[in-house]
MIDREN-519816 format. One record per residue: y, z negated, x negated of N, C-alpha, C in turn; residue number from 1. Coordinates in steps of 0.02 Angstrom, whole numbers, plus 50000, padded with zeros to 5 digits. Layout:
// residues N
SITE  n.yy  n.zz  n.xx ca.yy ca.zz ca.xx  c.yy  c.zz  c.xx   k
SITE     Y     Z     X     Y     Z     X     Y     Z     X NUM
...
// end
This chain:
// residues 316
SITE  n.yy  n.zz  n.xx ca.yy ca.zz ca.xx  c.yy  c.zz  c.xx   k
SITE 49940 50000 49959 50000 50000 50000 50063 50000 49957   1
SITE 50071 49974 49908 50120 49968 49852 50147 50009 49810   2
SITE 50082 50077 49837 50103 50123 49808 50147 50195 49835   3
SITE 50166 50166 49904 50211 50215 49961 50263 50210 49924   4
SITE 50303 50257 49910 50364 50266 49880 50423 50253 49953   5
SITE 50475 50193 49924 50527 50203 49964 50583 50213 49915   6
SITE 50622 50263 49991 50682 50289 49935 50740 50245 49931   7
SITE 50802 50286 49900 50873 50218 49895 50889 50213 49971   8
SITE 50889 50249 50008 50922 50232 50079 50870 50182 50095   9
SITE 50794 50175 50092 50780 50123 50093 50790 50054 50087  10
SITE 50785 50059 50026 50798 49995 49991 50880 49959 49997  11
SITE 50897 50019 50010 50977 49996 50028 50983 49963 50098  12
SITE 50949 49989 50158 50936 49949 50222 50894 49896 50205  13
SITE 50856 49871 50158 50839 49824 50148 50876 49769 50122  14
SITE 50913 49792 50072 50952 49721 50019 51028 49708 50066  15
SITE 51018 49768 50132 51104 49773 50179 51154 49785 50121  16
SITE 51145 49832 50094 51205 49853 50027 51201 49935 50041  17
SITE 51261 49950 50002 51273 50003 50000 51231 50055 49977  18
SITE 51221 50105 49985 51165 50150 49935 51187 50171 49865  19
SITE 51244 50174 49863 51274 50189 49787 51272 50118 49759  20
SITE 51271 50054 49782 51252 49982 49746 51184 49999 49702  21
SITE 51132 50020 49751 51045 50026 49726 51050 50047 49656  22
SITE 51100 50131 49650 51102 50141 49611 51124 50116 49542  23
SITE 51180 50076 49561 51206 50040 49505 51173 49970 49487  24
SITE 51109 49947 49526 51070 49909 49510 51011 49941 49454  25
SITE 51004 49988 49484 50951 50039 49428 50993 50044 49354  26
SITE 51046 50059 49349 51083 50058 49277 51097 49997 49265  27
SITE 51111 49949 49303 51103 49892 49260 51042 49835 49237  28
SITE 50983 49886 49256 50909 49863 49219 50895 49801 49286  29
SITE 50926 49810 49317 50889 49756 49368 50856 49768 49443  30
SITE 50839 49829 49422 50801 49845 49505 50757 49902 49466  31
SITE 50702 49881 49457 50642 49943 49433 50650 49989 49473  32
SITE 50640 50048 49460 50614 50108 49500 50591 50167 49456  33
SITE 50557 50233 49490 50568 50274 49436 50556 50367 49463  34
SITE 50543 50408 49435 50560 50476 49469 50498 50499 49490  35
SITE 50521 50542 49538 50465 50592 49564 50500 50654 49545  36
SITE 50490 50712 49524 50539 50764 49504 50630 50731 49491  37
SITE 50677 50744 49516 50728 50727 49530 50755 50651 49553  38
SITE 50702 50634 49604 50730 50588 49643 50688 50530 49628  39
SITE 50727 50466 49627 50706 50414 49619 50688 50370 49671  40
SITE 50636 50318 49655 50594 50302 49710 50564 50245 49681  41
SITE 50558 50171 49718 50551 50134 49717 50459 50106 49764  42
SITE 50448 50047 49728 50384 50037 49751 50411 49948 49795  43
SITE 50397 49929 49858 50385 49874 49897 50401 49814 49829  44
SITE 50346 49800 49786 50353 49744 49739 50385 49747 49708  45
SITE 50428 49796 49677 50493 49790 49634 50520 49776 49684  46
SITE 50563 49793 49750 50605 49784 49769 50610 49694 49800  47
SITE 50551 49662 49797 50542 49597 49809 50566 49553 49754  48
SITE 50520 49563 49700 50530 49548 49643 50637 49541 49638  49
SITE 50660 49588 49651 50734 49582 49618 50760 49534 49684  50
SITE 50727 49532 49744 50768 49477 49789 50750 49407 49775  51
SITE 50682 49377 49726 50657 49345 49725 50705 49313 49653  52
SITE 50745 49383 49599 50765 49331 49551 50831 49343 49585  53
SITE 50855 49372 49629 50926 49349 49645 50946 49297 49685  54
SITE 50899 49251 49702 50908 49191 49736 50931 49148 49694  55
SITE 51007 49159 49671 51041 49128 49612 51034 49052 49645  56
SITE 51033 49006 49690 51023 48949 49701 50978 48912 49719  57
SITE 50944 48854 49682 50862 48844 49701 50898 48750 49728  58
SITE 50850 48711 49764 50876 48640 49793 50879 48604 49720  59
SITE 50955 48575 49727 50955 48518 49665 50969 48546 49582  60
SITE 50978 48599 49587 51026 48626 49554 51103 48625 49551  61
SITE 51130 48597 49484 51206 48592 49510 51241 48662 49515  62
SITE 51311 48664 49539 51339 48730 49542 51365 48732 49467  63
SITE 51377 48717 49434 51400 48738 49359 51359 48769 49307  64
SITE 51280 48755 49335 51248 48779 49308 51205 48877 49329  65
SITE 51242 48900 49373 51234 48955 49416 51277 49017 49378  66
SITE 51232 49067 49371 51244 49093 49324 51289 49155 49365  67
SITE 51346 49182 49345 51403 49197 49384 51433 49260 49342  68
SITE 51394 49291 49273 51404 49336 49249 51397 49403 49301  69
SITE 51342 49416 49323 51356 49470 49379 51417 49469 49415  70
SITE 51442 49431 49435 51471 49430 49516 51559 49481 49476  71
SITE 51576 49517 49545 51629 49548 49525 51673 49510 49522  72
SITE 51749 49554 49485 51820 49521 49466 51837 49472 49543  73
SITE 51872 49402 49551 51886 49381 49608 51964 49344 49576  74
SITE 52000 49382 49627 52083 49336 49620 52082 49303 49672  75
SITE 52097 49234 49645 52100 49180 49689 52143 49165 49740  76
SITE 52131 49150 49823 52202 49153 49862 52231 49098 49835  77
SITE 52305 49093 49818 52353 49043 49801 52333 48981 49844  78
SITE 52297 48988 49895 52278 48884 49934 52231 48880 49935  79
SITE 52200 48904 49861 52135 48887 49861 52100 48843 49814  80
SITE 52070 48794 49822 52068 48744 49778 52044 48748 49707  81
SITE 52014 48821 49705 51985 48838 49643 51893 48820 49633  82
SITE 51885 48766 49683 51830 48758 49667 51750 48822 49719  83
SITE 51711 48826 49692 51668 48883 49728 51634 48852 49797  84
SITE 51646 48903 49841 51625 48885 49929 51559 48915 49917  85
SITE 51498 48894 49939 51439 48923 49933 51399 48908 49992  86
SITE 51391 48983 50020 51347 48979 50086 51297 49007 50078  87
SITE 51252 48973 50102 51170 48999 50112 51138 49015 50159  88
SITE 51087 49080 50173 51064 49123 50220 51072 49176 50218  89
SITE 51018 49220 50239 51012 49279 50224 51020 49346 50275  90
SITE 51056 49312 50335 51061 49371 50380 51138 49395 50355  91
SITE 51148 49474 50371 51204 49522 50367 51275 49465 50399  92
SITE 51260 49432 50447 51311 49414 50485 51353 49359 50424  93
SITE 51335 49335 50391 51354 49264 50322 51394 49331 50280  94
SITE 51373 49373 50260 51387 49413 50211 51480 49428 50235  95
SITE 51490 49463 50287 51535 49492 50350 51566 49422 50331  96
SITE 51557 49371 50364 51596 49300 50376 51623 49297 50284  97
SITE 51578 49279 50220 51624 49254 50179 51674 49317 50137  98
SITE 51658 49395 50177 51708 49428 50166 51787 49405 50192  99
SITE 51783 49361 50281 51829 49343 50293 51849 49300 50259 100
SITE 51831 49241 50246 51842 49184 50229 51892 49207 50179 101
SITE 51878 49253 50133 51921 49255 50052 51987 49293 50075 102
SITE 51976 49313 50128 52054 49353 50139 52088 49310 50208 103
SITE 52054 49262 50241 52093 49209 50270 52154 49152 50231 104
SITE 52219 49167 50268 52258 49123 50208 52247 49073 50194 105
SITE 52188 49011 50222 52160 48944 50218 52095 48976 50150 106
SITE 52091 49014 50156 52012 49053 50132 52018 49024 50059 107
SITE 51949 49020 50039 51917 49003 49957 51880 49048 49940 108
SITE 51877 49078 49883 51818 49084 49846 51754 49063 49899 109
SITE 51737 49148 49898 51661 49108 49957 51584 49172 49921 110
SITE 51559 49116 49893 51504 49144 49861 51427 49148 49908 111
SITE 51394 49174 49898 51323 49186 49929 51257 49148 49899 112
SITE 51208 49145 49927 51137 49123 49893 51105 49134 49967 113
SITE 51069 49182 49942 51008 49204 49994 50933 49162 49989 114
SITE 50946 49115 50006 50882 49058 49999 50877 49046 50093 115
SITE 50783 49019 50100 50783 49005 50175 50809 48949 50210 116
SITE 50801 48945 50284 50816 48872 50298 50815 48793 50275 117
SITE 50771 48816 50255 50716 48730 50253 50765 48733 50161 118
SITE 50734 48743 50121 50800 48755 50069 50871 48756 50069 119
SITE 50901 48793 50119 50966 48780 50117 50997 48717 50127 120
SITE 50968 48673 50180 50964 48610 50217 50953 48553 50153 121
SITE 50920 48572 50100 50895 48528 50050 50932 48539 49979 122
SITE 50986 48606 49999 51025 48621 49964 51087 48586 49962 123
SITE 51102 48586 50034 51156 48561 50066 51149 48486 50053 124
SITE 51091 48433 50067 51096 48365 50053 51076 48342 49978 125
SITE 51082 48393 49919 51107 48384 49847 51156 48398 49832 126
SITE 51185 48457 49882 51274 48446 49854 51276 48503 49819 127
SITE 51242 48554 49791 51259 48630 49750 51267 48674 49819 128
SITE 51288 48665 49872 51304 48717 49941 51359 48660 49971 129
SITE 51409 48704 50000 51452 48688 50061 51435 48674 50131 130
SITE 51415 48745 50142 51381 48762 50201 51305 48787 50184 131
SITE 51268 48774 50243 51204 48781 50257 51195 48809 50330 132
SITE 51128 48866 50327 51104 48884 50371 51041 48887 50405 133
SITE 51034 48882 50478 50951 48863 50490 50957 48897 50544 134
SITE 50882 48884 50559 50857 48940 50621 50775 48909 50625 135
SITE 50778 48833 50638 50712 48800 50617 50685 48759 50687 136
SITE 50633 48778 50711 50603 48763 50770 50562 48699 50761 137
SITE 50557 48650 50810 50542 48581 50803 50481 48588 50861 138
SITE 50429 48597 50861 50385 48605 50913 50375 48555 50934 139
SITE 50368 48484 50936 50371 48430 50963 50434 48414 51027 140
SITE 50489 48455 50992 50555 48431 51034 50571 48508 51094 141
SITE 50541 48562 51049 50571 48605 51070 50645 48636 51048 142
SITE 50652 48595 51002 50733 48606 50986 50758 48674 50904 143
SITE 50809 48663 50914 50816 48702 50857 50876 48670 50815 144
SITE 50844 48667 50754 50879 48633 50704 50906 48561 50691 145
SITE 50932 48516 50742 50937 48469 50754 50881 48422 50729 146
SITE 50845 48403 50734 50783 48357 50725 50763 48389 50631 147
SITE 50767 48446 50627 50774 48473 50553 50837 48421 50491 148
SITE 50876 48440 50535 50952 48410 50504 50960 48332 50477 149
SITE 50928 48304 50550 50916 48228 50533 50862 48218 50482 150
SITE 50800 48254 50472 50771 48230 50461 50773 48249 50363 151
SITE 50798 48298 50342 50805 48318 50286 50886 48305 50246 152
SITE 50911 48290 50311 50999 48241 50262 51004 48193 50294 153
SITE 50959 48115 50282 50964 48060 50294 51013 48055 50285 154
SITE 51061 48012 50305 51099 47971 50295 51199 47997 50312 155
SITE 51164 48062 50313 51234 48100 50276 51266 48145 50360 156
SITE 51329 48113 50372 51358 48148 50442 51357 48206 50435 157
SITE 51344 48242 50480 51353 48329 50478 51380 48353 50551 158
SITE 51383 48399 50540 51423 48446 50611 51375 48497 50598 159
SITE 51360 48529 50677 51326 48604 50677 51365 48641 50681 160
SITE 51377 48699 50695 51410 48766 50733 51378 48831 50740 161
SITE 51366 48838 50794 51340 48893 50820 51359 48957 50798 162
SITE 51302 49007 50765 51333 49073 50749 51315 49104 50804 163
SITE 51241 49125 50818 51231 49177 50861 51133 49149 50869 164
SITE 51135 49183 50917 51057 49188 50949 51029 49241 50945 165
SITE 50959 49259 50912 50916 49301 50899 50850 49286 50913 166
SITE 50816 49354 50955 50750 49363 50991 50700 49352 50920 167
SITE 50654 49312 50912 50587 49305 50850 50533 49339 50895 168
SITE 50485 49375 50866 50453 49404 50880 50406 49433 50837 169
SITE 50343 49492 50861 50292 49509 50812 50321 49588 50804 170
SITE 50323 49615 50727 50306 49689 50713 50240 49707 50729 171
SITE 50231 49754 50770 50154 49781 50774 50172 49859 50776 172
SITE 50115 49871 50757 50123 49951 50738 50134 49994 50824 173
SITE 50176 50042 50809 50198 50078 50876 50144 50092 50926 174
SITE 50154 50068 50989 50100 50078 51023 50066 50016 51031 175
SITE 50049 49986 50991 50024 49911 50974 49949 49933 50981 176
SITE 49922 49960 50954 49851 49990 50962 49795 49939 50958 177
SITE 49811 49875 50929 49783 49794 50925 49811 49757 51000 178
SITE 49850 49770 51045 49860 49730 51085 49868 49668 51077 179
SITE 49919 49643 51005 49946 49589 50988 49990 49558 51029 180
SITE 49972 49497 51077 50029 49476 51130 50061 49413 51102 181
SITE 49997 49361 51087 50014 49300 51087 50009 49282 51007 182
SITE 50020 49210 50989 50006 49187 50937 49929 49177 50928 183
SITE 49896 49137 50974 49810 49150 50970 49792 49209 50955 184
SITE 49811 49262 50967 49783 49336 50956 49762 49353 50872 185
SITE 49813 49298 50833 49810 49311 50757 49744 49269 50745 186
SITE 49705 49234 50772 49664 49214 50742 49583 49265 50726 187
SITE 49592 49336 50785 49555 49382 50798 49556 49395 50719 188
SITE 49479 49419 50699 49448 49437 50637 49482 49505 50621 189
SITE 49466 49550 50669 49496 49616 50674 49591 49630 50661 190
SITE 49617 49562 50641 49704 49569 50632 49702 49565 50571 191
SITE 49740 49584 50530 49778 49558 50459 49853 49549 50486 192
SITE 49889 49481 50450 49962 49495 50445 49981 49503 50372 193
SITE 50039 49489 50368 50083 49491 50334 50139 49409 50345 194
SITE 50125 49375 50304 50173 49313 50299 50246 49309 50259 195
SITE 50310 49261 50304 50372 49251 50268 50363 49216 50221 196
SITE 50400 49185 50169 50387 49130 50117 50391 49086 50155 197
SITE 50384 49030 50117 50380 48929 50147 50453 48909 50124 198
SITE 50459 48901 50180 50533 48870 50203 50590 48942 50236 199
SITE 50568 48976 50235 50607 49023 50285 50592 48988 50377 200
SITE 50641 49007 50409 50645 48995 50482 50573 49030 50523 201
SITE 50563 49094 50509 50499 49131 50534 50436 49090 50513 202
SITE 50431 49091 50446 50344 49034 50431 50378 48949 50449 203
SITE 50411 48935 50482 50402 48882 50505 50397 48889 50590 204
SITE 50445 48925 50594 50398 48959 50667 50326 48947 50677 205
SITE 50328 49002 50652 50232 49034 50640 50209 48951 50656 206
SITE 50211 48906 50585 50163 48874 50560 50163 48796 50630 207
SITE 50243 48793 50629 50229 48748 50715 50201 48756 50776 208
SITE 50185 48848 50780 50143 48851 50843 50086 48841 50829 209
SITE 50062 48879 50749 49983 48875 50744 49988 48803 50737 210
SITE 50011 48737 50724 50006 48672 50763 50002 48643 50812 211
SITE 50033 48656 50837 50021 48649 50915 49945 48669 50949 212
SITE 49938 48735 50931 49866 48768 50949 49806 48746 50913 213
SITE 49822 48711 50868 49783 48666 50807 49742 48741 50764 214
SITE 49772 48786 50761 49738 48831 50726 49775 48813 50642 215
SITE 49714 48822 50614 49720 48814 50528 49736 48902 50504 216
SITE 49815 48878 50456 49817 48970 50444 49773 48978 50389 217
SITE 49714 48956 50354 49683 48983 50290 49661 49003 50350 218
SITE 49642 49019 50411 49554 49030 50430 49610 49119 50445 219
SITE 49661 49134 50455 49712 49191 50476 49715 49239 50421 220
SITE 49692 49296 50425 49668 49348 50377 49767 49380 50353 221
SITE 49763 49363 50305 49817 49392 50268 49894 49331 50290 222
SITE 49859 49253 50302 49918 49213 50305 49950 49198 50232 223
SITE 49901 49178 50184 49939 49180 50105 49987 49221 50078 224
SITE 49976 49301 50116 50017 49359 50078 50080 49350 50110 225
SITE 50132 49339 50058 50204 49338 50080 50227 49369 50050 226
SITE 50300 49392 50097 50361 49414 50070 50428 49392 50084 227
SITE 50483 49431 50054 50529 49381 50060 50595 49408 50116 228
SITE 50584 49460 50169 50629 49462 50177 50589 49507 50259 229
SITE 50625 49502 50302 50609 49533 50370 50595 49614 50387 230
SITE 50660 49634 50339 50626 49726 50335 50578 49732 50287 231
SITE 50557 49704 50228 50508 49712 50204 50422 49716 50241 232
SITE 50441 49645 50289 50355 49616 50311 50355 49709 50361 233
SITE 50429 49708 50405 50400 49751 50462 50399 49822 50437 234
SITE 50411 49836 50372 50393 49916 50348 50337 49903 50306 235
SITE 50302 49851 50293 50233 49846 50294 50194 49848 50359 236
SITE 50208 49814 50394 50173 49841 50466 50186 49930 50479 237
SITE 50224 49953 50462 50256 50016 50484 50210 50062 50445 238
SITE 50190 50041 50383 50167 50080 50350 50076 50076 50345 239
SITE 50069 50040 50402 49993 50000 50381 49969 49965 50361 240
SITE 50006 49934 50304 49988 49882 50273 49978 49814 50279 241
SITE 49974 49822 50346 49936 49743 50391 49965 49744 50467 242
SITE 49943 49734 50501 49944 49743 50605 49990 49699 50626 243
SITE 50001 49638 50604 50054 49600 50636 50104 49562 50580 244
SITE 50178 49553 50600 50201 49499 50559 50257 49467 50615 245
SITE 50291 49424 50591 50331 49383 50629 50420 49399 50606 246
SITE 50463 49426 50657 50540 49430 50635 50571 49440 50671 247
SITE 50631 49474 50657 50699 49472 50716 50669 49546 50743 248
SITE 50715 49543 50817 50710 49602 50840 50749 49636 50817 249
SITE 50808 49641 50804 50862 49682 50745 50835 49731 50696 250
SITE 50790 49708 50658 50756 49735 50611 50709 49781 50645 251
SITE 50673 49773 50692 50621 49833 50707 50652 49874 50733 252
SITE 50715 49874 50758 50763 49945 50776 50758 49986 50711 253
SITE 50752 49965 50635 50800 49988 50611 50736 50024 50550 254
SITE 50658 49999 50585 50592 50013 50555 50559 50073 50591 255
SITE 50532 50140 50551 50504 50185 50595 50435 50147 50608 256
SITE 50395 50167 50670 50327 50179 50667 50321 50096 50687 257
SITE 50355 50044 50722 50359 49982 50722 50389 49979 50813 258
SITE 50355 49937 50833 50364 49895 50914 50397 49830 50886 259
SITE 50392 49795 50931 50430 49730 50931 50397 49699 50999 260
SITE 50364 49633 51005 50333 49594 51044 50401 49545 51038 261
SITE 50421 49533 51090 50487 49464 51110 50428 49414 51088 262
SITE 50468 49358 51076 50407 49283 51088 50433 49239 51105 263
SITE 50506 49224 51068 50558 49176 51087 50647 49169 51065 264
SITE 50664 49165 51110 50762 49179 51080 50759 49107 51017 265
SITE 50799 49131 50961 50806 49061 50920 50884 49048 50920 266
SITE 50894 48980 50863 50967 48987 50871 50994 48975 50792 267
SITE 51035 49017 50781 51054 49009 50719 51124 48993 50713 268
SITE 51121 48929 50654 51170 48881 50674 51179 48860 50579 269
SITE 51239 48860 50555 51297 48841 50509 51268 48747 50526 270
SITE 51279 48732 50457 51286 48668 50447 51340 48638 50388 271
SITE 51354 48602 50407 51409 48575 50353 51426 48491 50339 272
SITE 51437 48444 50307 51453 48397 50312 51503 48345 50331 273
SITE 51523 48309 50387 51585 48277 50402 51621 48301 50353 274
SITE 51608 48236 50288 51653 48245 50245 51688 48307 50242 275
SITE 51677 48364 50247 51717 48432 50235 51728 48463 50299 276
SITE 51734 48439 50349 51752 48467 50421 51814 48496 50413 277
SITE 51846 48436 50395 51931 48451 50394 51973 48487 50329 278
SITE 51931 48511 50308 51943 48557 50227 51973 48615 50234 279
SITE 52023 48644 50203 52044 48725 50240 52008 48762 50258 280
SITE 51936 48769 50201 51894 48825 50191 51837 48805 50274 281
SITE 51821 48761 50285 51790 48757 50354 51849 48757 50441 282
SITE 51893 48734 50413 51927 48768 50457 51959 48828 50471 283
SITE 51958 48861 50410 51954 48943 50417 51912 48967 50434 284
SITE 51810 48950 50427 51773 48955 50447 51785 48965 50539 285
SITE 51791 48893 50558 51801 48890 50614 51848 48933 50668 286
SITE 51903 48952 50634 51953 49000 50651 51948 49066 50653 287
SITE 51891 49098 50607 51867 49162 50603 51810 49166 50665 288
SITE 51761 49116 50665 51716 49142 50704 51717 49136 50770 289
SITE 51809 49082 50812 51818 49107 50852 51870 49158 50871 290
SITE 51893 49193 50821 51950 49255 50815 51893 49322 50865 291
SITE 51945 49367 50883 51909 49410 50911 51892 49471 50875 292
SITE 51926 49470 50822 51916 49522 50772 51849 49518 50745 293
SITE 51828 49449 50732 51760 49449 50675 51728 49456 50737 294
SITE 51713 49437 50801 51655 49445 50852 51662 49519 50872 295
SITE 51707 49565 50877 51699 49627 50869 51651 49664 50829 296
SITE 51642 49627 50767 51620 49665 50726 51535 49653 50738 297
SITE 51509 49614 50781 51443 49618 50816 51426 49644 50870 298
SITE 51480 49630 50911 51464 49645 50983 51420 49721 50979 299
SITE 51415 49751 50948 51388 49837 50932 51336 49833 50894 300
SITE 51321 49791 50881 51254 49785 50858 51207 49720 50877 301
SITE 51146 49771 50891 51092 49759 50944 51044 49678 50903 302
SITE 51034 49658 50943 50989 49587 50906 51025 49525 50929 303
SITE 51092 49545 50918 51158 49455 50926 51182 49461 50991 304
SITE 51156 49400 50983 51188 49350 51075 51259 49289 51037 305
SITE 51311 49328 51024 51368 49301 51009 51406 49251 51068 306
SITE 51393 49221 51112 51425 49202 51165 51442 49148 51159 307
SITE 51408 49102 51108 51411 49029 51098 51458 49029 51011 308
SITE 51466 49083 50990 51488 49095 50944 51525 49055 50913 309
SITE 51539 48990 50874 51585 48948 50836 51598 48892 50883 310
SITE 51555 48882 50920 51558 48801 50947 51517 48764 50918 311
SITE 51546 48681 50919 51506 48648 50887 51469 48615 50951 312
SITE 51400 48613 50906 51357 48591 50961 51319 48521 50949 313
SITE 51333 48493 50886 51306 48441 50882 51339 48401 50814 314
SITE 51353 48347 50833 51380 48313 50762 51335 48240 50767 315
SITE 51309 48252 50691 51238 48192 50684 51276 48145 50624 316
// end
């Protein structure tokens, strides 16, 4: 399977970058690929591999130690404290937001780290992140994120805020020729999946229903094999390379040869700490995501239930 060639428009809908970026990742020795006549072409595991070392932020790491040679020229807005805003999560919508943030006149320096929930949360209660993001299901409560929050930043006040709501669901190959409905269905001999990493929002999904159902995932044909990112698992389904995986509906719009099974709306929700509620850089936060300009820039694309958009919904 590793050996399907995808091209730069590929890989470029994958990393959500530009297609002339891919390229300038290839000259700067950090994205393998290589030619077929003319055209260059990339294999699934390189393109993992480079999201796997660009997760410049791991839990408990300080920020001084984050290596910041890549990142382009940044002039600082004049009210900005100088010190680095760092948000974590990996959907398109974070990317869009700390573009605002740096050109809001409250705005800071707003850097990225594409690490999962359960990480970001553990990022956030060591102190190398500002903000944190989740999308983490509590099957006991039913809840989302809340019962996460408490339970991984003892001690420490926080505020939520609501970004947006997104459908989780299964990639199955077009047609669904397996008749993949439910979560029990993965335990059928006849399935292979495809698994997220541990601590993303999706394998904690996954792993709280197969709790609930008391199913063990070793006995689940292809639960060990992970990857790291949502268009990856579902253009492995797309391509054959295993019958079911678990992700947003957003993404299978954007996969040939791929269905989409609904399973459940989630909620993805910004975290931050009292202490910094009242900071410019979170109240510019707050000010952008209820401006009508930045919710424009979703309303047109399919997947986001923006309606709850920048309310706070819980302060623990």
């Amino acid at each position: 399977m590793d050996n399907i060639a995808l091209t730069a428009q590929d890989v470029a809908d994958m990393l959500k970058i530009a297609k002339n970026t891919v390229y300038e990742l290839i000259k700067r020795d950090e994205l393998n690929s290589y030619k077929v006549g003319r055209k260059v072409r990339f294999t699934l595991s390189d393109v993992e591999a480079y999201i796997a070392r660009s997760k410049c932020i791991q839990p408990a790491i300080p920020v001084d130690e984050i290596d910041k040679s890549e990142e382009p020229p940044f002039h600082p807005n004049p009210k900005s404290t100088g010190k680095d805003f760092i948000i974590c999560g990996q959907d398109l919508m974070l990317d869009v937001l700390s573009s605002h943030i740096e050109k809001h006149p409250q705005g800071v320096r707003a850097l990225r780290s594409y690490i999962g929930s359960y990480n970001s949360l553990v990022a956030l209660y060591h102190g190398t992140v500002q903000v944190a993001t989740a999308h983490l299901w509590d099957g006991d409560t039913g809840e989302y994120n809340v019962p996460f929050v408490r339970r991984l930043l003892p001690g420490i006040p926080t505020v939520i805020i609501h970004l947006t709501c997104r459908v989780q669901g299964f990639y199955v190959a077009q047609g669904n020729p397996k008749s993949i409905k439910t979560w029990s269905d993965l335990i059928r001999p006849d399935i292979t999946m495809i698994n997220r990493e541990k601590g993303s929002g999706s394998r904690i999904l996954l792993d709280e229903h197969f709790r609930l159902l008391g199913i063990n995932g070793n006995t689940i044909n292809g639960y060990h094999r992970e990857s790291q990112s949502h268009f990856a698992v579902a253009s492995t389904v797309g391509r054959g390379g295993a019958d079911v995986a678990l992700g947003q509906e957003k993404v299978a719009k954007q996969v040939k040869s791929v269905d989409f099974i609904p399973l459940q709306t989630e909620r993805y929700d910004l975290v931050i700490k009292r202490e910094d509620f009242d900071s410019p850089a979170v109240q510019a936060i707050l000010a952008i995501l209820n401006s009508e300009e930045f919710k424009l820039e979703f309303e047109g694309i399919e997947g986001y239930d923006i309606s709850e958009m920048g309310k706070i919904i819980a302060e623990i």
